[in-house]
N, C-alpha and C positions, 0 to 999 in steps of 0.2 A: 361656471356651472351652467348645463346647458338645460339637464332634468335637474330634478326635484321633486319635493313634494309640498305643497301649499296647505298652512295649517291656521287656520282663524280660531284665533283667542280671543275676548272681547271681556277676560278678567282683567279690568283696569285698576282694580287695586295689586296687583301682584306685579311684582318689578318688571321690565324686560327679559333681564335674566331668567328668573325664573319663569317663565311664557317659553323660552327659547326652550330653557334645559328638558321641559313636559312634551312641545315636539319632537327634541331629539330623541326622549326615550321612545316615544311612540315610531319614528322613524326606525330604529334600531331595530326592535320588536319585527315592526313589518318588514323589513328592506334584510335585515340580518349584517346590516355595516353601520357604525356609526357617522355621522355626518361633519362636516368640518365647516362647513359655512352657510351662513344663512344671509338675506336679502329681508328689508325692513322698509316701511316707510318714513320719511324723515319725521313726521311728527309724532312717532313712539317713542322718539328721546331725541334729545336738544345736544344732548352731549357728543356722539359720532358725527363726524365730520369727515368730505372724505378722503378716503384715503391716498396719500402723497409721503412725499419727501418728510413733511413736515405734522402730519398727522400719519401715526402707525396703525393699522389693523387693532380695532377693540376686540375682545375677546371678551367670549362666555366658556371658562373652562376651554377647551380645546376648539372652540366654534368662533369659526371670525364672522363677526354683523359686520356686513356692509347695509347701505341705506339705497334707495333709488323709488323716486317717484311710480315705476312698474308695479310696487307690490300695493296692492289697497291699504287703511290704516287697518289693525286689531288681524292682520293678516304678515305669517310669515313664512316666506321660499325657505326652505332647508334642501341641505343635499351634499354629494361631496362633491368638492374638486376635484377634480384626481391633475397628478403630476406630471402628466404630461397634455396638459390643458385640456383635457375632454373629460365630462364631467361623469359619475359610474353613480347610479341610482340602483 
């Protein structure tokens, strides 16, 4: 993904998940596509690891989190992939 849209959440009692799923509607809403992957920073959860052979794609409903030091914490990249590597915002 090359665009996006960057969405700061900083409800820390509310899962991952649900932080992801409130961007994606709001991306939905404004973009009029829904989104398939987002970027996170590693210490919104402990549990994604990344992605290899040996650890698959986490998913939220149809949205793969990946992690990467680039995104701030309580902040998360959405947006789509698109299939042939160039990303469609």
């Amino acid at each position: 993904m090359n665009v996006g849209m960057l969405w700061f959440d900083n409800d820390i009692k509310s899962d991952l998940t649900s932080r992801i799923e409130r961007a994606a509607i709001y991306y939905k809403e404004k973009y009029g596509k829904a989104p398939n992957i987002c970027f996170v920073h590693p210490s919104m959860t402990n549990r994604i690891k990344a992605v290899g052979e040996d650890n698959p794609p986490i998913k939220a409903g149809e949205i793969e989190i990946r992690t990467t030091r680039s995104v701030l914490p309580n902040h998360i990249w959405i947006g789509v992939n698109g299939m042939n590597g160039h990303a469609n915002a």
